[in-house]
N, C-alpha and C positions, 0 to 999 in steps of 0.2 A: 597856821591851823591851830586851831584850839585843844589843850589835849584832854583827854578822855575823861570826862565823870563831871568838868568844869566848863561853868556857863560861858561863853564868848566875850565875856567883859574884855575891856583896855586896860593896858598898863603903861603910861607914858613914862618917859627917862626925861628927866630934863636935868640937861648938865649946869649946873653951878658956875658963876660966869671965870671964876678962874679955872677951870677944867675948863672951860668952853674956849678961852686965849687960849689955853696950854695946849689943847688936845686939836682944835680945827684952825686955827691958826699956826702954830707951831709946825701940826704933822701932817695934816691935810693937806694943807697951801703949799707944805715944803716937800713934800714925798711926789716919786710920780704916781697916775694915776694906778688904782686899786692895791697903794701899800697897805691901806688897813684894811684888815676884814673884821667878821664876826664869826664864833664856833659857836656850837652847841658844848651843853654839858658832858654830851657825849663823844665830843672832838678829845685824840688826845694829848695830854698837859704841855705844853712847850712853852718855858719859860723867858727863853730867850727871845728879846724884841718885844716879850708882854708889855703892852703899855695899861692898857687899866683892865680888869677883872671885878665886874660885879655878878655874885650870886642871886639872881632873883627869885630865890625861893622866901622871902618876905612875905608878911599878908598888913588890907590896913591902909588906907590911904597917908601920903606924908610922909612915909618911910624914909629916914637918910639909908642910902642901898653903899655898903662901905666897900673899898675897893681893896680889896685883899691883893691883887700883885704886888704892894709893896711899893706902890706909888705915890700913896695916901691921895688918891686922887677920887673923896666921895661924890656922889648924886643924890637926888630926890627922886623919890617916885610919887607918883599919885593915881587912885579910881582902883586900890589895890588887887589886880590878878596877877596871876604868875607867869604870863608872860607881853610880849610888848610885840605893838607897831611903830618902829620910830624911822622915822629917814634922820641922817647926818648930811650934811654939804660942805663943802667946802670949795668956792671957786666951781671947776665942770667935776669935781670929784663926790661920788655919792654911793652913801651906803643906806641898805634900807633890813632892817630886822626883824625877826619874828621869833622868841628865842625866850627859855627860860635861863638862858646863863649867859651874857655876855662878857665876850671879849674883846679888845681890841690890838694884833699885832704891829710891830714896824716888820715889814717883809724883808728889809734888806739887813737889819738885824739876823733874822732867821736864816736866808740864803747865807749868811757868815758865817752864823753856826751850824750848819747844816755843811758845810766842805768835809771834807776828810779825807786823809792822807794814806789812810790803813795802818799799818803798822809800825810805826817810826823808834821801835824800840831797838833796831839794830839794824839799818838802814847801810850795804852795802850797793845798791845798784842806784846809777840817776834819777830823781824823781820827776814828774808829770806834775805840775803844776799848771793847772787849767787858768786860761787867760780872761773869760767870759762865764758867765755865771746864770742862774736861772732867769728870765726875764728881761735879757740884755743885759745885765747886770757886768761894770768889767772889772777884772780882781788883778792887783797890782801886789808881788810881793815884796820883800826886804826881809833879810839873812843877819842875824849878828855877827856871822863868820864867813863872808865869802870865799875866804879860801879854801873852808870846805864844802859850805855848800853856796852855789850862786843864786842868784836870783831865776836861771832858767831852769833850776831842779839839777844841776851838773853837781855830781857829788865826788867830793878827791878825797880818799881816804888819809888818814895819818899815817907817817911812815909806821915800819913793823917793828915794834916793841916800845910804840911810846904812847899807849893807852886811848882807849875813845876819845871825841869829840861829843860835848853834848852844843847843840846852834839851835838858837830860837829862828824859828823863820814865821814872819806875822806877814797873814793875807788881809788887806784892803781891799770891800767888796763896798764899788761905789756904781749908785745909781741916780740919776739927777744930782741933787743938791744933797741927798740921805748918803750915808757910809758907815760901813759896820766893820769889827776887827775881830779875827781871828788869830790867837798863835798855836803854833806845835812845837811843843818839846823835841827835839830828834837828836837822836844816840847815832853817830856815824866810829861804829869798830877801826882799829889801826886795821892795816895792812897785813896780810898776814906772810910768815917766812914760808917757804919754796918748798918746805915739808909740809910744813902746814896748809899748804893752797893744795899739793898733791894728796894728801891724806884725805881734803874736805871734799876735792872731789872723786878722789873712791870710794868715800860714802856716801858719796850722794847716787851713787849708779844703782838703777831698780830696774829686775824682771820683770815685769808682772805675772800673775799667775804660774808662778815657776814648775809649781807642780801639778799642775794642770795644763800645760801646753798643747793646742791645737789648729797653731797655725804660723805661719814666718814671724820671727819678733824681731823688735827694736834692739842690734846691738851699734850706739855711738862709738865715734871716732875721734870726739871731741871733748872736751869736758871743760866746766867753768876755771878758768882763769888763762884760759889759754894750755889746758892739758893736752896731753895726747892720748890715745888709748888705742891697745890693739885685744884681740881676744884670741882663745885657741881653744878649740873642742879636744873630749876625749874619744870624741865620735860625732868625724866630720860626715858623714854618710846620713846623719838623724840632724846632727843641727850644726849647720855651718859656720866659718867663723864671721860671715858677714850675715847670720840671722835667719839663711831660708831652713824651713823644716820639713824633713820628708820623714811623715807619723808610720811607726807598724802598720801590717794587714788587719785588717777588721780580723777579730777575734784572739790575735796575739796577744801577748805579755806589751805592758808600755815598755818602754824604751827609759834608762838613765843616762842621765848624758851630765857632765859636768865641763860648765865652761871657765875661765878664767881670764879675767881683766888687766891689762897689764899700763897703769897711769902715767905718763912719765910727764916731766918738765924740768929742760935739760939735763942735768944727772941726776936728778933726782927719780926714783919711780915709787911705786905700793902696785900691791898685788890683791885681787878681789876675788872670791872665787864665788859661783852660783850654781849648787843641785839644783837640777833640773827632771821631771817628769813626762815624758811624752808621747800623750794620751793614743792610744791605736785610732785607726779610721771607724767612724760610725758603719751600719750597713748599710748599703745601697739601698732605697725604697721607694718607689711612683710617686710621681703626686697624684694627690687624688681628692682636693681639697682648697681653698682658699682662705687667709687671712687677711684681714680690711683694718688697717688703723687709722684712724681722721679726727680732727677738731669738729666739734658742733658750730664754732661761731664764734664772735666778740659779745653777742647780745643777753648772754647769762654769765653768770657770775663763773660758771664753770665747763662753759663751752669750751674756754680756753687751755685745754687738759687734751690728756690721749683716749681716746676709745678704742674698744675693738666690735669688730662683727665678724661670724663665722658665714662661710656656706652652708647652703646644702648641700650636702655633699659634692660629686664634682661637676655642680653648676654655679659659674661665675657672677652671674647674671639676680639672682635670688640668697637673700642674707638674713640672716639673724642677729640681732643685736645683743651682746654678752654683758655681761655684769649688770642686769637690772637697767640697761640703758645710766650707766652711770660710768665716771670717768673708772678708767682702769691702771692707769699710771700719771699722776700728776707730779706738779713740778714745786722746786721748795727754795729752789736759788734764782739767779739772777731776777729776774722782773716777774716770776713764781708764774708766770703764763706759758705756756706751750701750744705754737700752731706747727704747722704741716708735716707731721710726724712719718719720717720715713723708715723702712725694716726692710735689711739685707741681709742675707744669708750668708756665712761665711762658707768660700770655694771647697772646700771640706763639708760641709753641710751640717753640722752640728754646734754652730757659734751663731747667734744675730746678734747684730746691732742695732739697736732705736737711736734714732738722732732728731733731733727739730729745733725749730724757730724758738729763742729766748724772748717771746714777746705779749707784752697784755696790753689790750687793747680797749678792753672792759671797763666802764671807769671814766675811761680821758677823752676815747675817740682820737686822739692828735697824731695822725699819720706823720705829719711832715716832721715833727719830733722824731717819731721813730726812726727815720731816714737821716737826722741828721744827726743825733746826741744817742741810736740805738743802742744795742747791745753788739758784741765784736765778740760773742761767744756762741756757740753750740752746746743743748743739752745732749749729751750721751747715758743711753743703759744700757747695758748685754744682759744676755741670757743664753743656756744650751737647750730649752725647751719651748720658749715662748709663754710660758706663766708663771716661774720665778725669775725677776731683774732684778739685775744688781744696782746698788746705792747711787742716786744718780751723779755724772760728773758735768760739771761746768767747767767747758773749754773753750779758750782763746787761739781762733783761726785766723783772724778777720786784721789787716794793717789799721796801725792808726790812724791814715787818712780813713778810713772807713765809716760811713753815719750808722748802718745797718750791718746785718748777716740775718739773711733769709732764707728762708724754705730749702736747708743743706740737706743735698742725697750725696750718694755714695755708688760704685762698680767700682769692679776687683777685674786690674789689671793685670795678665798673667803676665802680659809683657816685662813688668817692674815688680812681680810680687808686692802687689801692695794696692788698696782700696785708692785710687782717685774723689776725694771729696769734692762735691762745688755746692755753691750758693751764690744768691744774688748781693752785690756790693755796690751802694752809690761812695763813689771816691769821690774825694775834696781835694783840692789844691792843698799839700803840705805847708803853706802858709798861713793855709785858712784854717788854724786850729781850736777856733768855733763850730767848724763847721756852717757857717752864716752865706755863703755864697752859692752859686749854683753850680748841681752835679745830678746826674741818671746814674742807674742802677747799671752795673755790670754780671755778668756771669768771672767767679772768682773760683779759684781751687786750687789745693793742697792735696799731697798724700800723706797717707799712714799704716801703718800695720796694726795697731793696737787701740785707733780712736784717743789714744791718750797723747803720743808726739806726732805732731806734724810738721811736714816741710814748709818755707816760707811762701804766703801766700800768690798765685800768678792770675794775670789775668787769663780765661779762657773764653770767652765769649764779648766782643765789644762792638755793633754795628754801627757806633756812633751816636744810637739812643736807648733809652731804656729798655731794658730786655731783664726778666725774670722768671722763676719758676721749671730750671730747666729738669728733665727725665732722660734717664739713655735705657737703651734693651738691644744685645746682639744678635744679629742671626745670622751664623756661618762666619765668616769674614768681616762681617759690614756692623758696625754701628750706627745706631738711630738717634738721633736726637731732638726733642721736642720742648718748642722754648715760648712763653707767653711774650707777645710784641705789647709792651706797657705805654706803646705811645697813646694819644687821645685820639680818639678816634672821629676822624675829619672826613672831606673827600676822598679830599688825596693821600689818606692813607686809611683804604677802607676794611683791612686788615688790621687794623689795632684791634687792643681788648683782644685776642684770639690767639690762638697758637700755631707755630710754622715747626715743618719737619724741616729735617737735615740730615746726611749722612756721610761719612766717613772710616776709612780703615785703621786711623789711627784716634786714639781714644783722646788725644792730648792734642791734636792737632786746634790751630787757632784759625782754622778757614776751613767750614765744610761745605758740602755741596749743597744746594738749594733741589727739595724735592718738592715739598708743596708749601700753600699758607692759607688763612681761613679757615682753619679745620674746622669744623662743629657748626657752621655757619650757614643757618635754614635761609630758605628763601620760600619763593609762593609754594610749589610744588616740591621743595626736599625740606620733612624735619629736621629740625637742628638747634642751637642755643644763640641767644641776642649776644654774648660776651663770656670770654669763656680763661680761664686757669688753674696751676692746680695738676696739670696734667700728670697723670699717670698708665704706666706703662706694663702690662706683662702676656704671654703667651700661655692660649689654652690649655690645658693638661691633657687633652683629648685627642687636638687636632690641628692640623695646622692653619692659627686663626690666631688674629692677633686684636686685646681689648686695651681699648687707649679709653678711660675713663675724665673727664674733663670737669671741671668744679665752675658751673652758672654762676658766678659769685653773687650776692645780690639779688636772688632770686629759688630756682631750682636745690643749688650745691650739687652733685656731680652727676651728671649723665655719660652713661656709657655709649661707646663706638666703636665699631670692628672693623678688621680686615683680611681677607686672606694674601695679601699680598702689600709686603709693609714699601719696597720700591714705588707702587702706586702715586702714593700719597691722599688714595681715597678713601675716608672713614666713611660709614655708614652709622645711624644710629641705632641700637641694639632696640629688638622689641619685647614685650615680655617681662620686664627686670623689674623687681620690688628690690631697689635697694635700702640700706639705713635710713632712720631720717635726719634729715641735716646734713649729712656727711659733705664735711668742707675739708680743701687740700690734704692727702696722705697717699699712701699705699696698697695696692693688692699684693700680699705674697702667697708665690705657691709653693704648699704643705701636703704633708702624708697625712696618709690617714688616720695613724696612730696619735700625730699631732695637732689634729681635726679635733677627733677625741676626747685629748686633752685637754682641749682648750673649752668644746661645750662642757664637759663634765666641771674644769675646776670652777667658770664663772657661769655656770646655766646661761639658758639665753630666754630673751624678752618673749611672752607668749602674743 
């Protein structure tokens, strides 16, 4: 495209015939297909794997256009405008450009420089050393020092009092006939003495919010090196010494409580002590109200974020969109994307969590990536209000066979004091530490008390094929569960794309009963949706009526459906409803009215 205020003219490149051996001969013919490209001026600078860099900001037919990478590898221009049509070939390899600045990389240069290790300046645990690289690309290491560190990432420290090891370890990133090197410096610390391992880890022990306490916490039993730990309140009655807390009456004085940690590794021990503050119970108050949080999409820059929408008051069915119709919590870590944002209430009532999907979509489109090379983390925020959250946390739930972690919700088990997390997992063969073979998504889950430690991850849902997108809602005894069936959707299995109930009395159980399947699923004479997930789950504030909201992906985004009777397994579709627009997979929670309120006042809502 020609840019702005200048005529359409051509700018031909014509390489100089020793660039033209060096450059298409040499890197074309020998790279595989699309190692070189072209950037814009406005790409930014990466050095490494530069092969040639001309500016074409030149005027002037005849121009030598001189190559600044530091390659000394000039061209000619001619019919001078400031930018060009040129195709390159080489063999089936071909680049074709439009460009006031061109560049040309080696990509498996770049892929080499582009590894990273994190932080190798005091390198105590095994490292991960990835076997496959971007684009099939496979990386082979070598260690100056195998005895400390191997070629598998296996790290042995030096014994205790005979000073760090520094080991080069150089990764070989070969793709066809190209290969690029990489080294890291790495600092591996001695070993530390038995006072020293007990001391490190009784300071590594944290409360969180010690003085603000509002619900059972984390206290381990364990501690890095092989410690032990035990604890003892000064008031077992408020906070136990294995962590549960029972808070004052609403309107009392908090409660002090001081616990202490006692480290041991064999005779050795250290002693930690933790104040603690524990906040009385909020008041009891209706709900009378609804909160909505959802992603708009993949298709804008910033779909990929959290929203919210309020009710009107206590109608589920009709919503207002908050903050200007603009995101209201975005994300800053992992892959800076966020989809299917879920909000639970802590069993106390005065603690949420927001939790969702590490994932952007925006951009790349490349699902099967996602699935395979994803993220293995959860974003977490809290809040005691719902319009100030706290700094967000990127957390690792998800096993290393894992490609993904998808759309994680949460319930709070009274059974276990403690939030049941899940999310969807496609597992890989621990062999397969590319990730390159075949594997379906699972239902995965872990618990926690605090969103910040969790137990090791288990499977909880597995029918043999992909299954995603699960929700739970209890009533009475019985839990509900509702799961999107991710197969393709064929004959014979004309329930794919959709979502199946199921229910159970135990939250953790790995076989539940089969209630219904097809939810949402119109035909000539019943409305309904062509494909449906995303599902979400909560009970009227009014009556006893239950809305299962479902996200049309691809179409619609979520249509609501009710029931008076969740054993059924028959949704109906809601009439009447102006919901958000866009709203793709999240949450309904219900809220008071004070916290209704709050919420239209702090972010107005869309007129």
């Amino acid at each position: 495209m020609p840019l702005p205020n200048r005529p359409p003219t051509r700018r031909v490149l014509v390489l100089v015939p020793s660039l033209l051996t060096c450059l298409l001969a040499s890197l074309l013919a020998a790279l595989p297909a699309g190692t070189v490209r072209a950037a814009t001026a406005e790409a930014a600078e990466a050095a490494d794997g530069l092969l040639v860099h001309y500016p074409l900001d030149r005027t002037g037919g005849g121009t030598t256009v001189t190559d600044v990478s530091g390659h000394a590898r000039p061209a000619t221009t001619m019919n001078g405008a400031n930018h060009i049509n040129r195709s390159l070939h080489g063999g089936d390899r071909h680049l074709k450009a439009q460009v006031r600045d061109f560049r040309l990389y080696d990509r498996v240069a770049r892929d080499s420089a582009a590894l990273d290790l994190g932080d190798t300046s005091s390198v105590t645990e095994n490292l991960t050393l990835p076997a496959t690289g971007p684009n099939g690309a496979t990386i082979t290491w070598s260690s100056g020092d195998e005895g400390v560190i191997g070629t598998s990432g296996a790290v042995s420290r030096p014994s205790p009092g005979s000073g760090p090891a520094t080991v080069v370890l150089t990764a070989t990133v070969t793709s066809g006939e190209a290969s690029g090197r990489k080294e890291f410096t790495i600092i591996v610390p001695a070993e530390s003495t038995v006072r020293e391992k007990v001391a490190e880890a009784a300071d590594a022990l944290k409360i969180w919010d010690a003085d603000d306490i509002r619900g059972n916490i984390t206290l381990p039993r364990s501690g890095p090196h092989g410690t032990r730990i035990s604890w003892k309140s000064t008031d077992g009655r408020t906070v136990t010494e294995t962590g549960e807390v029972s808070r004052p009456a609403h309107g009392a004085d908090p409660s002090r409580v001081r616990l202490t940690a006692t480290v041991r590794l064999g005779d050795v021990q250290a002693k930690r002590r933790f104040d603690l503050t524990v906040r009385p119970l909020p008041r009891a108050e209706p709900y009378e109200g609804y909160l909505f949080g959802y992603f708009t999409g993949e298709s804008t820059a910033d779909g990929e974020q959290i929203y919210f929408a309020a009710s009107r008051g206590d109608d589920p069915l009709h919503w207002d969109e908050l903050n200007g119709a603009r995101p209201v919590v975005t994300s800053t870590q992992g892959d800076k994307g966020v989809r299917d944002p879920f909000v639970i209430r802590s069993p106390e009532g005065d603690r949420f969590y927001l939790i969702a999907t590490d994932l952007r979509i925006h951009g790349n489109g490349d699902w099967d990536a996602a699935q395979r090379t994803g993220s293995k983390n959860i974003e977490v925020w809290e809040s005691t209000d719902l319009v100030h959250w706290s700094d967000q946390r990127h957390v690792r739930v998800a096993p290393d066979t894992a490609g993904n972690t998808w759309a994680p919700e949460a319930y709070y088990d009274d059974s276990l004091g403690a939030y049941v997390v899940f999310w969807a997992s496609k597992l890989y063969d621990e062999t397969d530490t590319g990730h390159t073979g075949d594997a379906y998504n699972r239902m995965m889950y872990a618990t926690t008390r605090d969103f910040r430690t969790f137990t090791e991850p288990k499977v909880w849902k597995d029918p043999g094929y992909s299954v995603i997108d699960s929700t739970v809602i209890k009533n009475g005894d019985t839990y509900y569960r509702f799961t999107k069936d991710e197969r393709n959707n064929t004959s014979s299995t004309p329930c794919s794309k959709f979502v199946i109930e199921e229910k159970s009395t135990r939250l953790l159980d790995t076989d539940w009963d089969f209630v219904s399947e097809c939810i949402g699923k119109g035909d000539a004479t019943t409305p309904g949706i062509t494909q449906g997930e995303g599902p979400t789950v909560f009970k009227s504030n009014t009556e006893d009526k239950w809305y299962l909201f479902i996200d049309e992906f691809g179409r619609r985004g979520y249509v609501p459906f009710e029931t008076t009777d969740l054993d059924s397994g028959r949704w109906t579709m809601s009439q009447d409803y102006a919901l958000p627009s866009s709203p793709r997979h999240g949450t309904v929670v219900p809220i008071t009215r004070a916290e209704l309120d709050a919420l239209r006042a702090h972010y107005g809502v869309v007129d």
